[in-house]
N, C-alpha and C positions, 0 to 999 in steps of 0.2 A: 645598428642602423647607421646610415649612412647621413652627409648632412643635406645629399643633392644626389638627385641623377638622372644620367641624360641618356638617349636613344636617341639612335636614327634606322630609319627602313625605306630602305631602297624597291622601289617600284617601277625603276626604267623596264620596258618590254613586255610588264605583266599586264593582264587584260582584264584578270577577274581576282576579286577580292580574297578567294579560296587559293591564290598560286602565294599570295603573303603568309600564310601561317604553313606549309607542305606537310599535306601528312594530318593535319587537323580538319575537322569541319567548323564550319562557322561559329553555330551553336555551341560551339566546346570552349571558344575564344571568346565571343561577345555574347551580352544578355540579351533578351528580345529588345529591348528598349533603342539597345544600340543597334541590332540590326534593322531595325524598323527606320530610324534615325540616318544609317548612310545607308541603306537602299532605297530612301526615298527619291530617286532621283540624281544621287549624288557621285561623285567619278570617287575614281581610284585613293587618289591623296585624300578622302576623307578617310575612307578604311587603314591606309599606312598611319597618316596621322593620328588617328584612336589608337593604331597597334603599339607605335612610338610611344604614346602614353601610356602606356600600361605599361609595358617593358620598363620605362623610366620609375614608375612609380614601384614596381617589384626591385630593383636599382636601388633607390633610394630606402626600399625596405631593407632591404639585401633576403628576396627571400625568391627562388627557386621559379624559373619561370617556367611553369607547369602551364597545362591548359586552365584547370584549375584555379591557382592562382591569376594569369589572365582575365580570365572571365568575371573571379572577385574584385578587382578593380574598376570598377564601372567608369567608361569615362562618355560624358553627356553634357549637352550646353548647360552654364547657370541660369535657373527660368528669373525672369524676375517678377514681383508683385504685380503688376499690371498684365503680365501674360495671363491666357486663360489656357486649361488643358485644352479644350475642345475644339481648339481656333490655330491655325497656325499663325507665329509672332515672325511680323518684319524685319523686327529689329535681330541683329546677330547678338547671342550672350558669349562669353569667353567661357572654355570649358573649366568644367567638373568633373572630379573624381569621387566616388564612393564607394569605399571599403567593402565587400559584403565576404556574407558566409565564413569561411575558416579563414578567408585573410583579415577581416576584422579581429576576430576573434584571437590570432596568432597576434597580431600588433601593437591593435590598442592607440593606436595615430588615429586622432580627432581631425585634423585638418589638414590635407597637402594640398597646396596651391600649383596647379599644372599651366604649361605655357606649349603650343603646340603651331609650327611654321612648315611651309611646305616649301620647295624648289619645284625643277621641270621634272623631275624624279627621284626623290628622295623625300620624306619627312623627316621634321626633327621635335622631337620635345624635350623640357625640361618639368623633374618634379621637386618641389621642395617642400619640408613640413613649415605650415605659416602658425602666427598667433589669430584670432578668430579676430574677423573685420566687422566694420558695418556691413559690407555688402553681404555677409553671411544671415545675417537677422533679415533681409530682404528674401535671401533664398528660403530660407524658414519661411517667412509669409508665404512664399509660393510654393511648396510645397503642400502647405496646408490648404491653401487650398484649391489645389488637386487633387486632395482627400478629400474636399467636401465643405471644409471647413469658410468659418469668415472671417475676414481680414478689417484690421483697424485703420481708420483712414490718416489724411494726415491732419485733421481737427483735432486730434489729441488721442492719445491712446484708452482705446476702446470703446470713446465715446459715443461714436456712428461706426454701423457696420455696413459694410458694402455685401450684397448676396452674389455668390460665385457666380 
């Protein structure tokens, strides 16, 4: 494994998110989450820039960049405790990575912290593996619940819960 790594994907002239991966379909590259994610309305530089991060984050694995492996790389805003699933959130999160399928499974990397910029054509990202922060235990709260679950306020822990 590597200690960092970086991508860039050039998107001068392209028109459609399917001309970045040639040869792939969408579905093959990203999970639904993330197609749901940049085609909500979103231009090109969001689809380079997810692509940028996976690429980087397979970089930093050093492991083969398959459609495949692609696609195991989930990369999605961090939600935070206050977001709700069901609502779209104003505020921008900084993205996330998650592992899935055979590339978790191959690695074993608990945490890589991604960094993702764009130009007038071109993205770029960087991935590095981090130590676990606080803002992680927030993404956990939100997480859960999107599952369903309830979250501890900030009166103390577990004291009062808030219903999703």
């Amino acid at each position: 494994m590597n200690r960092w790594g970086f991508a860039e994907v050039g998107f001068a002239g392209l028109s459609r998110p399917g001309e970045l991966i040639a040869g792939l379909r969408l579905d093959e590259v990203y999970t639904r989450s993330e197609r749901l994610r940049s085609g909500a309305g979103r231009t090109l530089q969001h689809w380079a820039g997810r692509l940028a991060a996976k690429h980087a984050v397979l970089r930093l694995l050093d492991v083969a960049p398959t459609a495949g492996h692609l696609r195991g790389a989930e990369v999605l805003p961090r939600p935070a405790a206050t977001c709700r699933r069901d609502a779209g959130c104003a505020h921008g999160h900084p993205p996330a990575v998650r592992l899935c399928g055979e590339l978790a499974r191959l690695t074993g990397v608990r945490q890589i912290r991604i960094s993702i910029s764009h130009t007038g054509d071109r993205a770029l990202a960087v991935a590095l593996v981090s130590a676990r922060l606080p803002e992680d235990e927030t993404a956990l709260v939100a997480a859960r619940l999107s599952e369903g679950e309830t979250a501890p306020v900030a009166g103390g822990p577990f004291r009062e819960e808030v219903p999703r």
